[in-house]
MARDODREN-665586 format. One record per residue (C-alpha): residue number from 1; residue in three letters; y, z, x. Coordinates in Angstrom, 1 decimal. Last residue first. Layout:
% MARDODREN-665586
(site NUM 'ALA' (Y Z X)) ...
***
This chain:
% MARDODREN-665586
(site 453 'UNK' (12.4 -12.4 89.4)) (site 452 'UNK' (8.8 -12.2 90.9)) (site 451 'UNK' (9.5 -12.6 94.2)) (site 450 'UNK' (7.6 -15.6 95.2)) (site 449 'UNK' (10.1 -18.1 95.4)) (site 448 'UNK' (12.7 -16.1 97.6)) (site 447 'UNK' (9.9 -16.1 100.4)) (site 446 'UNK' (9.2 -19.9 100.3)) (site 445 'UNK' (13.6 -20.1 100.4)) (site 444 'UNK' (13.1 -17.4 103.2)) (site 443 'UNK' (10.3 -19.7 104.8)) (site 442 'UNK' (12.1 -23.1 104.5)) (site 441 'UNK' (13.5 -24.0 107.7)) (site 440 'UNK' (10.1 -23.8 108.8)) (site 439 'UNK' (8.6 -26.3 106.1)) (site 438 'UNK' (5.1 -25.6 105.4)) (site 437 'UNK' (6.0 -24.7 101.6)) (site 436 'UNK' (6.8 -28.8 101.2)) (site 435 'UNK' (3.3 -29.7 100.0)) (site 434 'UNK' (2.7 -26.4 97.6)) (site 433 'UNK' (6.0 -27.0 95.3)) (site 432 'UNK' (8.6 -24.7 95.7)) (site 431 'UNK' (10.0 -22.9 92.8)) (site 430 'UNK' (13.8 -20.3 92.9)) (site 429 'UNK' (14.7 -18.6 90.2)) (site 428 'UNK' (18.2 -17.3 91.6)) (site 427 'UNK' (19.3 -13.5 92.5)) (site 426 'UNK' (17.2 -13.1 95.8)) (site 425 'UNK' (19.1 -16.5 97.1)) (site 424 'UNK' (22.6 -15.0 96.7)) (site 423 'UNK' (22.7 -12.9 99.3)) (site 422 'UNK' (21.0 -15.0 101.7)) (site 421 'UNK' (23.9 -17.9 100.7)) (site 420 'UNK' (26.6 -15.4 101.5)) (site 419 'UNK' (25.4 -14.6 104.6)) (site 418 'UNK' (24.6 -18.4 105.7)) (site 417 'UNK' (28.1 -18.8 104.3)) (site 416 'UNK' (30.0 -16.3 106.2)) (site 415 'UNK' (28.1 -17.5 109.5)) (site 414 'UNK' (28.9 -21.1 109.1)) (site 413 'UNK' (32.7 -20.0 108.2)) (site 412 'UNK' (32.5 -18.0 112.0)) (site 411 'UNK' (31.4 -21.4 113.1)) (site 410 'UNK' (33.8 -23.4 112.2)) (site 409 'UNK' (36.5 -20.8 112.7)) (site 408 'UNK' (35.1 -21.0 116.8)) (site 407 'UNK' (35.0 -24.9 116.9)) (site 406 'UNK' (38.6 -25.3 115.4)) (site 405 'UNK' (40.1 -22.5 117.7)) (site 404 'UNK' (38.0 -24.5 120.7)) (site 403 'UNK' (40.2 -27.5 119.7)) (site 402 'UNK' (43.4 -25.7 119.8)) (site 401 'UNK' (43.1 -24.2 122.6)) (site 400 'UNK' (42.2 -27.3 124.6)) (site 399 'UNK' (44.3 -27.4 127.7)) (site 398 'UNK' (44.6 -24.0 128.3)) (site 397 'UNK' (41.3 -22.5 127.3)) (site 396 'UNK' (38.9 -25.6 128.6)) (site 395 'UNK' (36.9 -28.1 128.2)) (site 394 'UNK' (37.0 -29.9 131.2)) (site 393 'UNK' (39.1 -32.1 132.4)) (site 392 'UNK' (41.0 -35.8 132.3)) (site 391 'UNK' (44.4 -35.2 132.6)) (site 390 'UNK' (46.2 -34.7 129.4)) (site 389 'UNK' (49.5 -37.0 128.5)) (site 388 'UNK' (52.1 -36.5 126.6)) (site 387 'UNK' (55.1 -37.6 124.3)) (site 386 'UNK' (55.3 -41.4 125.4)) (site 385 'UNK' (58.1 -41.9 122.1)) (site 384 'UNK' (58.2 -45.2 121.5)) (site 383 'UNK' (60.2 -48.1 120.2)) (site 382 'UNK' (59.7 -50.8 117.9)) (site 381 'UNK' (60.4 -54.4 116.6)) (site 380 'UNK' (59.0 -56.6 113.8)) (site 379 'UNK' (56.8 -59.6 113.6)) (site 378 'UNK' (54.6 -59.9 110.7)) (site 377 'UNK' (51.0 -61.8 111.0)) (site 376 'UNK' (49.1 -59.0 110.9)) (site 375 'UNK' (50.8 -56.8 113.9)) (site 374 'UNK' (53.9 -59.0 116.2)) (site 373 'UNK' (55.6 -57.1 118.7)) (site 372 'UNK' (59.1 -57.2 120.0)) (site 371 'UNK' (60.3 -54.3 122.0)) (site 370 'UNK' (63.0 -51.4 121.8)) (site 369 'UNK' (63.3 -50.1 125.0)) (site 368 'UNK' (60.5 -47.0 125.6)) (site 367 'UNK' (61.5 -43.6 125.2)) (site 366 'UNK' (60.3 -40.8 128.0)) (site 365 'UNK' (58.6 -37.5 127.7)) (site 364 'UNK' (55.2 -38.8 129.7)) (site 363 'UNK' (56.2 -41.5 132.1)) (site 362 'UNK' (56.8 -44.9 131.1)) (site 361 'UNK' (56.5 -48.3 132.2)) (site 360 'UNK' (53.1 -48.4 132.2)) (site 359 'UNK' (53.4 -46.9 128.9)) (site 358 'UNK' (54.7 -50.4 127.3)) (site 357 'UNK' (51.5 -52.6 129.0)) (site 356 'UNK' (49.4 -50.4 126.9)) (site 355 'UNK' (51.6 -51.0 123.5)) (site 354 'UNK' (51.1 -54.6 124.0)) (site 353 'UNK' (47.4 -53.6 124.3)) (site 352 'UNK' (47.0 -52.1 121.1)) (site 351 'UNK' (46.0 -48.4 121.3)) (site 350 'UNK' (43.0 -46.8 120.6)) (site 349 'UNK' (41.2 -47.2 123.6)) (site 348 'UNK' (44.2 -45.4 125.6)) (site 347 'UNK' (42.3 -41.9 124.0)) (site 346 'UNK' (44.4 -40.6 121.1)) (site 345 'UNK' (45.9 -37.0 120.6)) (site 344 'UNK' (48.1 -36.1 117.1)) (site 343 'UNK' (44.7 -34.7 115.5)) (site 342 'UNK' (42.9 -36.2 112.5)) (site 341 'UNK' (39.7 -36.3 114.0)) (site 340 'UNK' (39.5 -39.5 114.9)) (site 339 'UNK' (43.2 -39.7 116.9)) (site 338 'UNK' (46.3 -39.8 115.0)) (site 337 'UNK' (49.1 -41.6 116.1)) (site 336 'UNK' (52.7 -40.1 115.9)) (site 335 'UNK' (55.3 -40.9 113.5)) (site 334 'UNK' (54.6 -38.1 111.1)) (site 333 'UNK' (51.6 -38.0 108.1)) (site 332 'UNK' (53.4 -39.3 104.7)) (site 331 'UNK' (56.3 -41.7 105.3)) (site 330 'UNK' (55.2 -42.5 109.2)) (site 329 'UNK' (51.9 -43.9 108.0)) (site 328 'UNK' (53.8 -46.9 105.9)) (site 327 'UNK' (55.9 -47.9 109.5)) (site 326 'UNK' (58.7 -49.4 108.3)) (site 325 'UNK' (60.5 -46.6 110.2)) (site 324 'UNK' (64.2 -45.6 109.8)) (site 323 'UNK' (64.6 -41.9 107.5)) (site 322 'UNK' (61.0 -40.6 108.4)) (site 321 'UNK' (61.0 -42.1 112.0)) (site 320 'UNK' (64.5 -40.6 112.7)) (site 319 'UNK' (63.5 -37.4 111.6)) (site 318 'UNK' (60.3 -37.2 113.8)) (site 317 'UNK' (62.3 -38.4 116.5)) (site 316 'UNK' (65.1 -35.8 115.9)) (site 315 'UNK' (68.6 -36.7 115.7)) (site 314 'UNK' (71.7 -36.0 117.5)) (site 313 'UNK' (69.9 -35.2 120.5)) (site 312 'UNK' (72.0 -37.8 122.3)) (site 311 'UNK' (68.4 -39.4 123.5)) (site 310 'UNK' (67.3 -39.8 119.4)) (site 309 'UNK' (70.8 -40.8 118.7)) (site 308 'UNK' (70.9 -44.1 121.2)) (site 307 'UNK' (67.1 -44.6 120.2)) (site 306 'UNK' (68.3 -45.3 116.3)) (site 305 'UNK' (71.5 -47.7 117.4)) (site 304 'UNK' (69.1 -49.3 119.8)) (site 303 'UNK' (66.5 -49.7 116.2)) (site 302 'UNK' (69.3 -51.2 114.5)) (site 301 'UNK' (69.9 -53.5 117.0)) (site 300 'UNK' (66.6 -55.2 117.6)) (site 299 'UNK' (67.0 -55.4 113.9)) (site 298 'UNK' (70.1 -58.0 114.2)) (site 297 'UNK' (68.3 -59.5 117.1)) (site 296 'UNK' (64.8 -59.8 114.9)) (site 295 'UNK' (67.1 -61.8 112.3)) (site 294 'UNK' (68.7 -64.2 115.1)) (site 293 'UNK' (65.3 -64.5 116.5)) (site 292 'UNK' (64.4 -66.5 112.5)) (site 291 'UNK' (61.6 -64.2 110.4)) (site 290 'UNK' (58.8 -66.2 109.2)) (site 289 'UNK' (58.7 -65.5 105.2)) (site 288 'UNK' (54.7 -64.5 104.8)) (site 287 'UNK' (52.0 -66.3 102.4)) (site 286 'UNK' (49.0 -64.4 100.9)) (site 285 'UNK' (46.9 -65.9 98.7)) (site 284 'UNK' (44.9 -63.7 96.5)) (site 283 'UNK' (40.9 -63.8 95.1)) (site 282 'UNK' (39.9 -61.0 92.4)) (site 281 'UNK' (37.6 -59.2 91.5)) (site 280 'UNK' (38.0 -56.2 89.2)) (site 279 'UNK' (37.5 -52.7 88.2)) (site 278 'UNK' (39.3 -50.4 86.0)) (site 277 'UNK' (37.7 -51.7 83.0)) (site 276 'UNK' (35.3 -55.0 84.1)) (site 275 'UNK' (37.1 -57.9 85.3)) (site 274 'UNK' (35.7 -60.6 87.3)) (site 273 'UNK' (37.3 -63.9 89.0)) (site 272 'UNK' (41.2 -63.0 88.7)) (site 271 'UNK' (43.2 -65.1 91.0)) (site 270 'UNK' (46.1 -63.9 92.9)) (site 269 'UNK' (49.0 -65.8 94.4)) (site 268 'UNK' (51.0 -63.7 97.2)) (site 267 'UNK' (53.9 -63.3 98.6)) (site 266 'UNK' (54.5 -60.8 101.6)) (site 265 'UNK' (52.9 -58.1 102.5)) (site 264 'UNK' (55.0 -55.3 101.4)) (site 263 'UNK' (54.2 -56.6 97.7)) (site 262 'UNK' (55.8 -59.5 96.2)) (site 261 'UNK' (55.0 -61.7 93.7)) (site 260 'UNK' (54.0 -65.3 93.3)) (site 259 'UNK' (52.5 -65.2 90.7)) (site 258 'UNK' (49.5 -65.0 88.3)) (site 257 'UNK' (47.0 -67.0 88.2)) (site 256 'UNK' (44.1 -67.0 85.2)) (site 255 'UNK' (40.2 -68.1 86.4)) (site 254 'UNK' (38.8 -65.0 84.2)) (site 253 'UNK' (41.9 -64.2 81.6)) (site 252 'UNK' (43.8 -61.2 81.4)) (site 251 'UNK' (45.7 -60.9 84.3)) (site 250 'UNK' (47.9 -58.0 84.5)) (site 249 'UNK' (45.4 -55.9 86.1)) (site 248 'UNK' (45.8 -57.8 89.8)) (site 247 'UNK' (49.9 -57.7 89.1)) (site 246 'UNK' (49.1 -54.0 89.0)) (site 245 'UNK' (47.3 -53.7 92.5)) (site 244 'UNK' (49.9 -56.8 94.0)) (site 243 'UNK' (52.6 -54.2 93.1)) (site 242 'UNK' (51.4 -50.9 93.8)) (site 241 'UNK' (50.2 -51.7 97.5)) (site 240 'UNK' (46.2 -51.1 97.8)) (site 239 'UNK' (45.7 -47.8 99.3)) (site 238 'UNK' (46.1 -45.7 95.7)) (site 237 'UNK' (42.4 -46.9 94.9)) (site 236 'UNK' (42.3 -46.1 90.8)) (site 235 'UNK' (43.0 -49.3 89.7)) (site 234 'UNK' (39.9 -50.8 91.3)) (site 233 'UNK' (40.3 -54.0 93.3)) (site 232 'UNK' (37.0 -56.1 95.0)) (site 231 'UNK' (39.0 -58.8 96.7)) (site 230 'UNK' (38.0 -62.4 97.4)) (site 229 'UNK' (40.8 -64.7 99.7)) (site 228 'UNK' (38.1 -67.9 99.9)) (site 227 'UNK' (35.9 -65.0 101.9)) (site 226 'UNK' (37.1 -66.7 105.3)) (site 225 'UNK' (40.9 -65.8 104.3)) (site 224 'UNK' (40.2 -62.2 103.3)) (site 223 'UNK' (40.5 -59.8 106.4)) (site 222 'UNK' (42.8 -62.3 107.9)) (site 221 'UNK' (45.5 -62.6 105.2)) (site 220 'UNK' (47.7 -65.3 106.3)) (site 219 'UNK' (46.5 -67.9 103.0)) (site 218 'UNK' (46.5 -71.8 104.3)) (site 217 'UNK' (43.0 -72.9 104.9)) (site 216 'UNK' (41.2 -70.6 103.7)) (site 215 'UNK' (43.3 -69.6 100.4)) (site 214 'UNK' (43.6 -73.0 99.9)) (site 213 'UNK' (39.9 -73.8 99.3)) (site 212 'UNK' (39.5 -70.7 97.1)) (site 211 'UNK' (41.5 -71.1 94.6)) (site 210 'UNK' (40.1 -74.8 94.1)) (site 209 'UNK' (42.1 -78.3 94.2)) (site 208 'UNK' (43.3 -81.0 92.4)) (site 207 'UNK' (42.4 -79.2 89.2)) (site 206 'UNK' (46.1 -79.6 88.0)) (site 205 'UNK' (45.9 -75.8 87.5)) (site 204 'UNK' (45.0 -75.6 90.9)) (site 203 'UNK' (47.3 -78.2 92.2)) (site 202 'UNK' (49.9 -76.4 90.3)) (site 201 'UNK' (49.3 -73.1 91.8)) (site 200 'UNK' (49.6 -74.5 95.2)) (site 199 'UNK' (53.0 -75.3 94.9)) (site 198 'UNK' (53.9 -72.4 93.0)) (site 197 'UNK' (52.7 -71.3 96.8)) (site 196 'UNK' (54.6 -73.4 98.5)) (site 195 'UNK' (58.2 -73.0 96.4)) (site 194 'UNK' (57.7 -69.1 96.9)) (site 193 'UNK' (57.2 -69.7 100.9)) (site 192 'UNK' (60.6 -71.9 100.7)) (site 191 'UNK' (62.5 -69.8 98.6)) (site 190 'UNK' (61.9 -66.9 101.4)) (site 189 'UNK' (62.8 -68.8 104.1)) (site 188 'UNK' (66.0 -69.5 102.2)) (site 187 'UNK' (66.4 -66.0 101.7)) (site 186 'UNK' (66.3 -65.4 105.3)) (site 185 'UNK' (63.8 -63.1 106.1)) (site 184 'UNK' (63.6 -59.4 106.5)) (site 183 'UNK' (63.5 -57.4 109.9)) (site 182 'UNK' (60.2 -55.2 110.2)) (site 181 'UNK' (61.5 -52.2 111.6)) (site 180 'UNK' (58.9 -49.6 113.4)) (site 179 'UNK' (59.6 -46.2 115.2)) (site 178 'UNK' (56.6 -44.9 117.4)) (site 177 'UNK' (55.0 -42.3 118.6)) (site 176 'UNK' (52.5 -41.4 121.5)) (site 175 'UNK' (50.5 -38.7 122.2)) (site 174 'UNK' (47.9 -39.3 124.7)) (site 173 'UNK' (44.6 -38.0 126.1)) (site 172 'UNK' (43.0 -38.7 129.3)) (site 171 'UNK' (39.3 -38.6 129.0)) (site 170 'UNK' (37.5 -35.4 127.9)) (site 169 'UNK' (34.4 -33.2 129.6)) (site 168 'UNK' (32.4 -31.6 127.5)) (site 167 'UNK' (31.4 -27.8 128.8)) (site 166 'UNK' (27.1 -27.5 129.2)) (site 165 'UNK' (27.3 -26.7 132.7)) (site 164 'UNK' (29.6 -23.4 132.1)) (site 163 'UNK' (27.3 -22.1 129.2)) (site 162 'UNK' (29.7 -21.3 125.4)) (site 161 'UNK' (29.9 -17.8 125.1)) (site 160 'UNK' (33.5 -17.3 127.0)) (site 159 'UNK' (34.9 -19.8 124.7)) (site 158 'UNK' (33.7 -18.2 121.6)) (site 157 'UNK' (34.7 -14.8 123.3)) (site 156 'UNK' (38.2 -16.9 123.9)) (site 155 'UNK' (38.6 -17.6 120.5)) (site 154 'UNK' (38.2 -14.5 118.9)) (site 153 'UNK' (40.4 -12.4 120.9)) (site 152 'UNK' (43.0 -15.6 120.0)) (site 151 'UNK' (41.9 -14.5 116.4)) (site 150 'UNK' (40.2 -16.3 113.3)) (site 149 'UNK' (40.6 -16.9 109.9)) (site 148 'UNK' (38.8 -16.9 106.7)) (site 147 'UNK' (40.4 -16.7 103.3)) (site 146 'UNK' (39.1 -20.0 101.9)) (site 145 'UNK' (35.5 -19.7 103.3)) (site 144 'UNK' (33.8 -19.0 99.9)) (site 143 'UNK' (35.8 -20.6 97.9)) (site 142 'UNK' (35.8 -23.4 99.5)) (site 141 'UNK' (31.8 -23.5 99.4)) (site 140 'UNK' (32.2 -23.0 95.9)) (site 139 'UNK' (34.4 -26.4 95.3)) (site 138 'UNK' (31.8 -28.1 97.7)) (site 137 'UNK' (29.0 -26.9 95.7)) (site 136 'UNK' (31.2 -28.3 92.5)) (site 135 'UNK' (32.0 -31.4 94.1)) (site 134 'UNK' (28.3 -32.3 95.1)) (site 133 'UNK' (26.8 -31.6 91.5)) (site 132 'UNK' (29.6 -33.5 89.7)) (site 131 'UNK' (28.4 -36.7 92.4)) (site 130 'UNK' (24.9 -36.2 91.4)) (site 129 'UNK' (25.4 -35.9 88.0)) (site 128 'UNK' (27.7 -38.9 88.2)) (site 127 'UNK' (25.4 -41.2 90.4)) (site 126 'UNK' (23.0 -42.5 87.4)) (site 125 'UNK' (25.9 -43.5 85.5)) (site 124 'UNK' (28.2 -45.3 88.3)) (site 123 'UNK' (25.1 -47.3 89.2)) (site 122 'UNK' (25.0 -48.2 85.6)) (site 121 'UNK' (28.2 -49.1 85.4)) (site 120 'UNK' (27.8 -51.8 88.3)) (site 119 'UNK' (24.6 -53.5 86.9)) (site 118 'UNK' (21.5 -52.1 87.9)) (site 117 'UNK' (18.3 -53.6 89.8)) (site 116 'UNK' (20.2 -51.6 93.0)) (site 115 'UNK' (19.8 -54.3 95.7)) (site 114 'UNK' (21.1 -56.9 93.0)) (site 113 'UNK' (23.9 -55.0 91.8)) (site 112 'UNK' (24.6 -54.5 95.3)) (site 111 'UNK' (24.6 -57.9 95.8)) (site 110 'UNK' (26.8 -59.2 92.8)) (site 109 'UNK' (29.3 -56.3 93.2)) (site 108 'UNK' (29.8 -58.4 97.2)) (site 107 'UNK' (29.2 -57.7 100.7)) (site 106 'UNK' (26.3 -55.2 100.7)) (site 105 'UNK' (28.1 -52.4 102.9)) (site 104 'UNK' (31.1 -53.1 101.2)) (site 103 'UNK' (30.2 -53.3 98.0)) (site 102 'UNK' (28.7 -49.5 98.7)) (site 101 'UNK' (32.0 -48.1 100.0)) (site 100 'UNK' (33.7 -49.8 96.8)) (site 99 'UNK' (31.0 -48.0 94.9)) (site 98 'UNK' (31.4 -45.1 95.9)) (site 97 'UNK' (35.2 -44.8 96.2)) (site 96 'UNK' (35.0 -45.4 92.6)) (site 95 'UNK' (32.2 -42.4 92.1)) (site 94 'UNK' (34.8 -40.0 93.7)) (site 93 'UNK' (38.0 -41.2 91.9)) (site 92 'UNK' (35.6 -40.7 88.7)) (site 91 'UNK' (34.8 -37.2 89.9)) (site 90 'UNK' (38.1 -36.2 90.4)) (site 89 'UNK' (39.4 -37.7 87.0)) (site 88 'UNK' (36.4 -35.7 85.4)) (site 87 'UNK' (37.4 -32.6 86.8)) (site 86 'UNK' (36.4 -29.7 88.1)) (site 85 'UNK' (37.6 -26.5 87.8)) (site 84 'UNK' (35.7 -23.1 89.2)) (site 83 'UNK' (34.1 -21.6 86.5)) (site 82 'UNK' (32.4 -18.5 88.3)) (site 81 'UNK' (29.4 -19.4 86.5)) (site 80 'UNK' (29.5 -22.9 87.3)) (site 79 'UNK' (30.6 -22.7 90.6)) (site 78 'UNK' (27.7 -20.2 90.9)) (site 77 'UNK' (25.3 -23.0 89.9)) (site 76 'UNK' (27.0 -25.5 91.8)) (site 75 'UNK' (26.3 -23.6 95.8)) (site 74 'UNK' (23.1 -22.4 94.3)) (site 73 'UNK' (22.2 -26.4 93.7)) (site 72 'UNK' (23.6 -27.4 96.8)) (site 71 'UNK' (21.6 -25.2 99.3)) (site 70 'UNK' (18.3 -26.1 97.6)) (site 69 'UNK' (19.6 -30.1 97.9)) (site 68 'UNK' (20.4 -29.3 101.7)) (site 67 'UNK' (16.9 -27.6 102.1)) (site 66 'UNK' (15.2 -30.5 100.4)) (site 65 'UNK' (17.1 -32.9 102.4)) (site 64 'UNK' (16.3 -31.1 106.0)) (site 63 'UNK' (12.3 -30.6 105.0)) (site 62 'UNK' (11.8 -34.5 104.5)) (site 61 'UNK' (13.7 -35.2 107.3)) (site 60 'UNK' (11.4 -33.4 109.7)) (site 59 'UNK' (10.5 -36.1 111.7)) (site 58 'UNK' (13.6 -37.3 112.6)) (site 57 'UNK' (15.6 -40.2 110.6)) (site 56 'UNK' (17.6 -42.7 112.6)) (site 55 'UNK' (19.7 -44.8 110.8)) (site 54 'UNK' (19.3 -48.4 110.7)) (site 53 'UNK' (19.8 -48.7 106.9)) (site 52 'UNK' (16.5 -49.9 105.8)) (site 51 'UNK' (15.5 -46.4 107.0)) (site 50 'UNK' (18.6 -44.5 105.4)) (site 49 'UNK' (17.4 -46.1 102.0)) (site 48 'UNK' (13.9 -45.2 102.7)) (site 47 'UNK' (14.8 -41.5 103.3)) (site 46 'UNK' (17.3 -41.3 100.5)) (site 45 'UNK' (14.4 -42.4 98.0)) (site 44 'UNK' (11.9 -40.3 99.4)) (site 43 'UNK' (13.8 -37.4 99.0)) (site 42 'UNK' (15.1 -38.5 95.0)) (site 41 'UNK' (11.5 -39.4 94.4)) (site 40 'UNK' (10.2 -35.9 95.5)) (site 39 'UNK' (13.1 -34.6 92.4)) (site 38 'UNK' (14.3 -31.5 93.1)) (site 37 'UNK' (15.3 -29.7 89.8)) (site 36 'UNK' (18.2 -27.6 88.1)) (site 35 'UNK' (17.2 -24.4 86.0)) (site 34 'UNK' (17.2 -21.7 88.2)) (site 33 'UNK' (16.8 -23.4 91.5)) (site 32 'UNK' (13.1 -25.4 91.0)) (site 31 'UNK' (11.7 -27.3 93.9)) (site 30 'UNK' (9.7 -30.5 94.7)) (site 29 'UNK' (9.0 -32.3 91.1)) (site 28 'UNK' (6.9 -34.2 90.9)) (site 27 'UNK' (7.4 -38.7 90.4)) (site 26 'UNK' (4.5 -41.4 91.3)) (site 25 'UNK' (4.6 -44.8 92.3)) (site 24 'UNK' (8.2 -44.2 94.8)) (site 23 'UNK' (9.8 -47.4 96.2)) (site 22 'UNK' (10.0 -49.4 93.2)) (site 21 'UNK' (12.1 -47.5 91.6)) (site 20 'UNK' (14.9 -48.3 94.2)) (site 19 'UNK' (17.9 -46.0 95.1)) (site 18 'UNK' (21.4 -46.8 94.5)) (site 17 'UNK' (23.1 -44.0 93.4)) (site 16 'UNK' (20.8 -41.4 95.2)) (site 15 'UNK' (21.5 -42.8 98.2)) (site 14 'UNK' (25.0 -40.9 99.4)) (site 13 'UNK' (24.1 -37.7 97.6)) (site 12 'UNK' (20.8 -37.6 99.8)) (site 11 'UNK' (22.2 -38.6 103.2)) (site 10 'UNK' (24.9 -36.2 102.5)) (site 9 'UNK' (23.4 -33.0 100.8)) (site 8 'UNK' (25.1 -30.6 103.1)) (site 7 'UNK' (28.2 -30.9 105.7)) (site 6 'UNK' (29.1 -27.4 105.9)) (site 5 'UNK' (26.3 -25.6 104.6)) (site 4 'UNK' (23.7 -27.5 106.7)) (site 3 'UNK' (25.1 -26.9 110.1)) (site 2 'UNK' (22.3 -24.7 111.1)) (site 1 'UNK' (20.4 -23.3 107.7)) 
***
């Protein structure tokens, strides 16, 4: 069961929700687990879709997914009876991030509705078992690990175990903050972007014009401008900005405008196209107020005013960032950027290359001078703290404590669980069907099935 309790059931939660009919003729069932089943269409089904996906699939896939889907049904069926909460507001959240994931992928509601041979809400349906399922296994597996922790004596006989050759080697890593002011326009500027896009609004109304045509050629949202300025919203998704999100639901007619309004953005006209209960599409222009140099000066100021505390040691970066910084990721996660796995360390790749050219100037521990920059369309200025620097290395117990901490408490949960999960087997009906009994991974589930329970 290698690395299947922690991430389990992936490939087969993921593609259950839009999986094709067509693909399977005929339907048996795989496995029992007390009273929950294992479909051989839901296998084959995830296995296709991960196919027409691009993703490599070894050999034994077949064997991995039914193993992960054994593992998940104990994992919910003792969630169950140890009535761990779960709610439907979780689960909902959970099938909307779903589907947004899914329109993605496919490009629009209308394709993946398409590729499914279901409408939207339908896709929703057949996925909420599945997706209830998956939160309460992952609610038990927390349960199970919760209280686990591990010790520096710990750590270093992980460390100790791990073959000398076989240690990864790391580039350079950096940590590296920043404090961010976006100066306000002029309210003149700001009349005049307002007066545009009423502007527009009128030629569409006039029927002059489409939505869509002005949003390419004059909206200043790149991610949207070549799609005619087309948004799939849901209420639920807290990362769109509060005001254009409920503007979006305020619309109540298909083709209807509504604006301008304001979000952090900038101005924006939005056009509802599709609307179906906490789910709609919509198309937006987005116009921003240019900011004059005289109002860049004026923050360019601030922010000195900001650095000249930090270096007094009047005030703490990280303080400084949470009271100052326009910067949306400084208000909930710190000033410093986070690398890919949710660590304060990032590789030079990550960074924009204005803010490259900036640590050439600096040495680890120093501020930069506030700068200039310009990031979507909005200019603004910021400093930076240049915090550290690893050289590149080997893995190793100085440097990289932290990580090899992670690694060994991963692996000391693994064990827990794989202990747990032998426990438990013995006290659950368990049926496998004759074709999948030659699995290796699956002998002590084979073994659990025939002791008469």
């Amino acid at each position: 069961m290698k690395n299947i309790l922690i991430i389990f059931l992936s490939l087969f939660v993921t593609t259950s929700a839009i999986a094709q009919p067509v693909k399977v003729v005929a339907d048996k069932i795989l496995g029992i687990v007390g009273d929950r089943i294992i479909l051989h269409s839901d296998i084959q089904n995830a296995i296709a879709d991960a196919v027409r996906n691009g993703n490599t699939v070894p050999e034994n896939a077949s064997c991995t997914l039914v193993e992960q889907a054994l593992v998940s049904k104990i994992l919910m069926l003792q969630a169950e009876k140890d009535s761990l909460p779960i709610t439907e507001d979780e689960i909902e959240a959970d099938l909307d991030n779903r589907i947004r994931r899914y329109i993605n992928v496919y490009g629009s509601q209308e394709a993946l509705e398409e590729v499914a041979g279901k409408t939207l809400y339908q896709i929703k349906e057949d996925a909420r078992s599945v997706v209830r399922e998956q939160k309460l296994a992952e609610a038990m597996q927390r349960k199970i690990v919760e209280n686990v922790r591990i010790t520096p004596n710990e750590v270093k006989t992980f460390y100790d175990r791990i073959p000398k050759d076989s240690l990864p080697y790391f580039e350079s890593e950096l940590e590296i903050g920043q404090i961010v002011i976006y100066p306000k326009a002029s309210r003149e500027l700001e009349k005049y972007i307002i007066d545009e896009l009423n502007r527009y609004k009128a030629q569409v109304e006039a029927k002059l014009t489409t939505f869509d045509q002005l949003a390419k050629r004059y909206s200043e949202d790149p991610g949207s401008k070549e799609r005619g300025g087309q948004y799939q919203v849901s209420r639920t998704d807290k990362t769109w900005d509060p005001n254009f999100l409920s503007a979006c639901f305020r619309i109540k007619n298909e083709g209807d405008i509504i604006g301008p309004i304001k979000s952090k953005f900038g101005y924006h006209l939005i056009q509802l196209d599709q609307k179906i209960g906490d789910e709609a599409v919509v198309r937006h222009i987005l116009r921003i107020p240019p900011v004059t140099d005289e109002e860049l000066k004026q923050a360019t100021k601030k922010i000195d005013s900001i650095r000249a505390k930090v270096l007094a040691g009047n005030l703490s970066f990280g303080a400084a960032a949470t009271r100052n910084s326009d910067d949306e990721q400084a208000k909930f996660s710190g000033p410093y950027f986070l690398g890919r796995d949710g660590s304060p360390y990032v590789t030079i790749d990550m960074l924009d290359k204005e803010l490259v050219a900036m640590l050439g100037k600096l040495t680890p521990g120093e501020y930069s001078q506030p700068v200039n920059f310009e990031e979507n369309g909005k200019k603004g200025v910021r400093f930076i703290h240049y915090k550290s620097r690893s050289e590149p290395h080997r893995l190793n117990l100085q440097d990289d404590f932290s990580k090899i901490s992670q690694q060994a408490l991963d692996e000391k949960k693994q064990k827990i669980l794989e202990k747990w999960m032998l426990n438990k087997i013995p006290t659950y009906y368990i049926m496998l069907d004759e074709e999948i009994k030659s699995c290796s991974q699956l002998t002590k589930w084979v073994l659990a099935s025939s002791v008469k329970k």
